[in-house]
N, C-alpha and C positions, 0 to 999 in steps of 0.2 A: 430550368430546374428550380424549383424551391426551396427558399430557405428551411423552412419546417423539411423538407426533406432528410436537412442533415438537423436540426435540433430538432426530433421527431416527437411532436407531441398532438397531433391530429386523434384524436379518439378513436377514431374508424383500426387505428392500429395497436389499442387494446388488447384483443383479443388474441392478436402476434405475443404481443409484448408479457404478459401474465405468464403464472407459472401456481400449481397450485402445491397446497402442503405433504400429500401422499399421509404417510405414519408420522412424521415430524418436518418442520416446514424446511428443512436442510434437505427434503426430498424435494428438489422444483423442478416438476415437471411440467410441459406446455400444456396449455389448456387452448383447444382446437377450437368448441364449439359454443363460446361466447360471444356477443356483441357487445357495442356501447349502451345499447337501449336493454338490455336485460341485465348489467353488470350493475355493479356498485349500488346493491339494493339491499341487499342482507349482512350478515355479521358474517357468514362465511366467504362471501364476494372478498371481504378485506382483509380476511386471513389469507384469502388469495393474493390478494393485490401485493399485502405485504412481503409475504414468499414471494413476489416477481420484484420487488424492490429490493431484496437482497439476492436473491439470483442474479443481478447485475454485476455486482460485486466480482463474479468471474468473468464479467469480460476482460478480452486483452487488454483493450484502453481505460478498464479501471485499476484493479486491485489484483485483475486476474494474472492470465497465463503472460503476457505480454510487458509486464511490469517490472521484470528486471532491465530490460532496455533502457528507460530510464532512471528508474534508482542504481543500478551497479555497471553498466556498460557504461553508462554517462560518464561515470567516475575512474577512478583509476584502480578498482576491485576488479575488473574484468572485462574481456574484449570480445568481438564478436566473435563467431564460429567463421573459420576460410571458407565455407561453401554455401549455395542456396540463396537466402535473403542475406549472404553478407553485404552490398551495397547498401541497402536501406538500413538494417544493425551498423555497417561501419560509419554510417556519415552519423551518430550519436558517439561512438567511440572516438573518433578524431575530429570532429567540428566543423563537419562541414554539411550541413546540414541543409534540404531542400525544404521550401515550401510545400512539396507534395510528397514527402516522406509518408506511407502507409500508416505506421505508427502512430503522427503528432496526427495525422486524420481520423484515426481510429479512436484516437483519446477525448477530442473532442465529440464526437458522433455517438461514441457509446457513452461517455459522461453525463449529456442532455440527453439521451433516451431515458438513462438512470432517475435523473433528474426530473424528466417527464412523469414518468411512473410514481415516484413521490409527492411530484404536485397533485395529481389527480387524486390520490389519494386523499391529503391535503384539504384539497379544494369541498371532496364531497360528502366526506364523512360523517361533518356536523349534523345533519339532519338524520341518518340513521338510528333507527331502534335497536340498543343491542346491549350488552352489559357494557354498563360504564368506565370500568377497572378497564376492562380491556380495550375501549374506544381511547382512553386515555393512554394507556401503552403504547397502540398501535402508532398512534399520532407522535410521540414519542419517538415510536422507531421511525417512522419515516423523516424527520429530523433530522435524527442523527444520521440517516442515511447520504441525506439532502445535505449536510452538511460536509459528511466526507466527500463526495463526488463533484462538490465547488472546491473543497482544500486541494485537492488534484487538478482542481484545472487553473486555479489564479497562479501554486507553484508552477505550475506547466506552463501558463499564458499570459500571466498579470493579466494585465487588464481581460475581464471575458463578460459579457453577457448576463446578468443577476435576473432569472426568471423565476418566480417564484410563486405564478399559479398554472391551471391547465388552458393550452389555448385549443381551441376547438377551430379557430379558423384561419384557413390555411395563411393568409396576408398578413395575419398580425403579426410573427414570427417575422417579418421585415421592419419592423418598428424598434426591435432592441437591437442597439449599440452597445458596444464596452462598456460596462461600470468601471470605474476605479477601483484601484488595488484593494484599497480602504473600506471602502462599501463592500464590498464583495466580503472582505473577511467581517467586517462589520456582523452581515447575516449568519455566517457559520457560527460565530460567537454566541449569537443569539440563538441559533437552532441548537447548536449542543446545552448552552443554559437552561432552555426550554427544555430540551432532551433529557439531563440526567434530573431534572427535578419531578419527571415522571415518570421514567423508568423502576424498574426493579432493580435490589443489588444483584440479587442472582436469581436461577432459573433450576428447574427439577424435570425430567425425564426428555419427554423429545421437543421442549423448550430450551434446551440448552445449546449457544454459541450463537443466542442473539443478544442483541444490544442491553447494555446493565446500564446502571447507574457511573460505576466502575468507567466503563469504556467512554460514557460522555464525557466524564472527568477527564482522563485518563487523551482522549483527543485534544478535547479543548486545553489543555496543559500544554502540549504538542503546538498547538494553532499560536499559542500566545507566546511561547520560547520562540515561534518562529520569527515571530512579528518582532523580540524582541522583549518583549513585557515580563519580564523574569518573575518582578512581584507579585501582580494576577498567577501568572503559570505555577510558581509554588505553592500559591492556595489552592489550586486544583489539583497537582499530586498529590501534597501533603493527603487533601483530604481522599484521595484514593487512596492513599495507604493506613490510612486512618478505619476506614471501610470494614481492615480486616478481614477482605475476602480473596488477597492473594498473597502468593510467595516468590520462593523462587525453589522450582524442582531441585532434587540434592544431586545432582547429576546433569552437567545442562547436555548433554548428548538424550538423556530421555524427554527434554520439553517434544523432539521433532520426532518419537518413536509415533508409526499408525498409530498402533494399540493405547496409546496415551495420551490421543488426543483430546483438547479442551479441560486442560487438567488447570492446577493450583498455579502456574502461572500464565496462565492464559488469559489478556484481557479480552482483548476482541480478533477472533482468526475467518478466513475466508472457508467455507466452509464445501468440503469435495469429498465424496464419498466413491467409494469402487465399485465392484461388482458388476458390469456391463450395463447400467442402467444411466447411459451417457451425464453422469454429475463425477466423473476421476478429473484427477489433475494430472496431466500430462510432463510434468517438469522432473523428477525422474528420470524419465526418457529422454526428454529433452536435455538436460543435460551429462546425462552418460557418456563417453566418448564416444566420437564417429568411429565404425568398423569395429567395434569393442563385441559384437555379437551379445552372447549372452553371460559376459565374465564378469557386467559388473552390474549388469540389471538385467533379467528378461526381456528382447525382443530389442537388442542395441541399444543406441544411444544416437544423438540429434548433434552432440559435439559444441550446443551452443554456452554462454556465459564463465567462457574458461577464465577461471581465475590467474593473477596477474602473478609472476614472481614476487612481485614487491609486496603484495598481500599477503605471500606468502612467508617472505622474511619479514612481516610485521609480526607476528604472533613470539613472543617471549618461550624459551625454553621454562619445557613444563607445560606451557599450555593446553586442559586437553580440552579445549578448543577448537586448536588446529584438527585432531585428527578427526574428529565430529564433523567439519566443516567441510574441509580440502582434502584429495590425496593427489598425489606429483606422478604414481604409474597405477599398470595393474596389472593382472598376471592370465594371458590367454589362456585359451583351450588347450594349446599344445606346450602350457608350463614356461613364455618366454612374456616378461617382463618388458611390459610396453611402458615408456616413459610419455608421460602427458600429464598434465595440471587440469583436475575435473572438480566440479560441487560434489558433495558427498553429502551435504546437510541432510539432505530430503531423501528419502529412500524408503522400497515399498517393496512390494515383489507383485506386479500385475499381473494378473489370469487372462487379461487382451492388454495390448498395445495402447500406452497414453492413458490406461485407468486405474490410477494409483489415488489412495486414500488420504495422503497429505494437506492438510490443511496450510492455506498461505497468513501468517501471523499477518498483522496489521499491527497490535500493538501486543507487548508483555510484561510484566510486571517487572523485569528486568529494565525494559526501555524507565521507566515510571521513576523508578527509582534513582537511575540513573540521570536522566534530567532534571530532578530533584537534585539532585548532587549539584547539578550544576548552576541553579537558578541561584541556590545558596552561595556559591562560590562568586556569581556577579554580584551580587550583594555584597560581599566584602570575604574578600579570604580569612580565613581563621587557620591556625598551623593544626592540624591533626582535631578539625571540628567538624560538625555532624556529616559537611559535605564526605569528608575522608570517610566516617562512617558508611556511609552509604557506597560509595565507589569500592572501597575495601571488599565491600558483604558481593558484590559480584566475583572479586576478583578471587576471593577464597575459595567462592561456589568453585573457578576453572581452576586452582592447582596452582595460583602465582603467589609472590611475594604479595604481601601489602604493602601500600606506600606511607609515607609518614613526611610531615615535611621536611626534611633532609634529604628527600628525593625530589619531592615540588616543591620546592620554596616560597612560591610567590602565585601570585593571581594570573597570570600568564602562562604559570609550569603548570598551572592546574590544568586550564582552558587545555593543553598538549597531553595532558594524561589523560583526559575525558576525550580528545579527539581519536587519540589512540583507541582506546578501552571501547570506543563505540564502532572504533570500526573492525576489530576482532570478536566483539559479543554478536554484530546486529552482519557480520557477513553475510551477501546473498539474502537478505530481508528487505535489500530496497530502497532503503535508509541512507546509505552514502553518501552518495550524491545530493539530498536535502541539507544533509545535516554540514558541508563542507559551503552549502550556498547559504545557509541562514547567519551563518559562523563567521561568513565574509569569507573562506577558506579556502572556495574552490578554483581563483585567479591564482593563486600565490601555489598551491599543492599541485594544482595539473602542471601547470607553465612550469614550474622545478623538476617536471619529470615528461616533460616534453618529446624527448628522443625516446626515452622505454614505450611509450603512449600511443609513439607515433605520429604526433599529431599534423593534420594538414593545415589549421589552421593557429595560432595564439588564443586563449582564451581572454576574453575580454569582458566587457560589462553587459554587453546586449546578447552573451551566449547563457547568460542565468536563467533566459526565459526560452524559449521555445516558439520555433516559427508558428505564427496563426495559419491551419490550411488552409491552402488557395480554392481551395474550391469555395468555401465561406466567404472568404473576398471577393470572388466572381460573382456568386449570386446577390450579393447584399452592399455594393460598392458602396455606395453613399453612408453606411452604417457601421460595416466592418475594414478596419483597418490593420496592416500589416506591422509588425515589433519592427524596432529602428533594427540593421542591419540584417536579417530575412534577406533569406534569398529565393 
């Protein structure tokens, strides 16, 4: 088997791989009857291409349907569903984790096809006749695309692979080893810089809920909190909220209504439409409760990413957060009060099974500001200074007290009110689990709740990454190497 098999970037598989724009490019449907030798010749080829570059965005292993696995099961937000694929869900829930886990193979394999599809892009566009604004956009957007679908796999895998043209032959694809950490975020830095200085702030009609200006900031701020870099990352909020292109809805139960999607706080969302034209998002359903029939969504429930007790006594009386987010029972067909802890965030009412309208956020001007809050506060605590500012303006939106420093006192009580605060705003967004590993937080917070967790294994320093699939070791031994402790 060949390496290119699993970072699929062979040309010949274009034609697979594309998707075109329909009425707005959030319509990505396959396109059947292309080749490599007729493709990428015109300005609409790359209005194509681009709609298959974000049509990737729903795979499991990116951004899609499959990405609570690791951002919220990972964590102590929630645990797998008792039935189905609970083995391959449970060994992310408790830590025991296989080198041929479907998942950590899926994230790899769909990420570099992702990746493929932006290189090419990339690679050919320069020479095209076409309007310029828009050559400059597109390039743009495949940047920042290229950039998210690396920032998911170096948190996922450190060290991985930094490819960054189109290979057309099948051998070369045996030549790339591991980049370092460093390098790898190195280029995302770059391609989102690159990215928001060409982008658009915003967009009008069936342009809307792609990449702005906003959301290159808005990531790249994200990429550099992670690394650590508080001073860069505050220049890039700052200036996304500076932008004056977002808020925060007056109600955060309405950011996640169908009807209201890609609204005034929305930076950048994954983008699923309904109607039986296979673009729904399935996670509704997915997690509704198992046997729940039709009492809490049309056509049952999957029973998977059950919220954790402890998430659930994290939310402050008052909250209405919580009930936005989580409910604990529901009430069947024959009036009798089932007790179970389920997502409620997402919610639709689908015409077929698994095709609900919900878009999956990526980022929102809530995350923005919020990490804003906190870059200022590694910077030096101030008692009741702009960072409070900022953390306050969330917490008024859900219905709490505000804090003042008589409740944080010090640079440390901050860092625990901001841990809290993100993890009752960004529940079920994914978030968790990054945000407990960038923080240093997730040894000290799993390993304290060990026994509720369940865990098989102690969390330790070699569980922050993620096994590399074995099958990618099999095929490319000499080049690819397994994370110390992989199993």
């Amino acid at each position: 088997m060949k390496f290119t098999h699993h970072i699929i970037y062979k040309t010949a598989l274009v034609a697979f791989l594309l998707a075109s724009c329909g009425k707005g490019f959030v319509d990505l449907k396959p396109v059947s009857s292309i080749t490599s030798s007729n493709f990428y010749q015109t300005e609409e080829d790359f209005r194509n291409a681009i709609s298959g570059a974000y049509n990737a965005l729903r795979t499991g292993g990116t951004y899609g349907v499959d990405s609570y696995i690791f951002g919220e099961i990972r964590s102590d937000n929630s645990m797998a569903v008792a039935s189905g694929s609970v083995t391959d869900q449970d060994e992310f829930d408790r830590f025991y984790i296989r080198t041929t886990n479907p998942y950590i193979n899926n994230r790899w394999s769909n990420s570099y096809t992702a990746i493929a599809r932006c290189n090419a892009i990339l690679g050919r566009i320069d020479p095209i006749a076409m309007n310029s604004a828009l050559k400059d956009r597109i390039i743009g957007e495949a940047k920042f695309l290229r950039a998210l679908f690396y920032f998911n796999l170096v948190r996922t895998f450190g060290d991985v692979p930094l490819v960054l043209k189109e290979i057309t032959n099948a051998d070369e694809g045996y030549e790339y080893g591991r980049n370092p950490i460093a390098e790898v975020y190195a280029q995302i830095e770059k391609d989102l810089t690159e990215a928001a200085d060409a982008l658009p702030p915003f967009y009008t009609g069936a342009d809307i809920g792609r990449a702005t200006e906003g959301a290159a900031r808005a990531i790249l701020g994200r990429v550099l909190l992670t690394q650590k870099k508080h001073g860069p990352a505050a220049v890039q909020l700052k200036a996304v909220i500076d932008l004056n292109q977002y808020d925060l809805v007056p109600v955060y139960a309405d950011f996640f209504k169908v009807s209201n999607k890609n609204n005034i706080e929305t930076v950048f969302d994954v983008q699923y439409k309904s109607g039986g034209v296979g673009q729904g998002n399935p996670w509704p359903n997915s997690f509704a409760p198992q046997n729940s029939g039709n009492a809490v969504i049309m056509f049952g429930g999957g029973g998977n990413n059950v919220p954790m007790d402890d998430l659930i006594d994290e939310y402050e009386a008052g909250d209405e957060r919580k009930d936005a987010t989580v409910a604990t029972s529901y009430v069947n067909a024959g009036g009798v009060t089932i007790p179970g802890n389920f997502v409620k965030k997402y919610h639709d009412v689908p015409a077929i099974n698994n095709d609900n309208g919900n878009n999956i956020p990526i980022i929102r001007y809530a995350d923005v500001i919020l990490m804003y809050a906190e870059c200022l506060n590694e910077a030096g605590y101030v008692a009741g200074g702009d960072a409070f500012m900022y953390l306050n303006k969330v917490r008024k939106r859900a219905g709490v007290d505000t804090l003042t420093a008589v409740e944080v006192p010090g640079q440390e009580a901050f860092r625990l009110a901001m841990e809290h605060e993100r993890r009752v705003e960004f529940a079920f967004e994914n978030l968790r689990w990054y945000d407990l590993v960038r923080t240093d937080r997730a040894i000290t917070v799993l390993n304290g709740k060990s026994a509720q967790i369940n865990l098989v294994n102690p969390v330790t320093p070699q569980n922050l990454v993620f096994p590399i699939p074995q099958s990618q070791i099999d095929i490319n031994k000499t080049k690819i190497t397994q994370n110390e402790g992989s199993n």
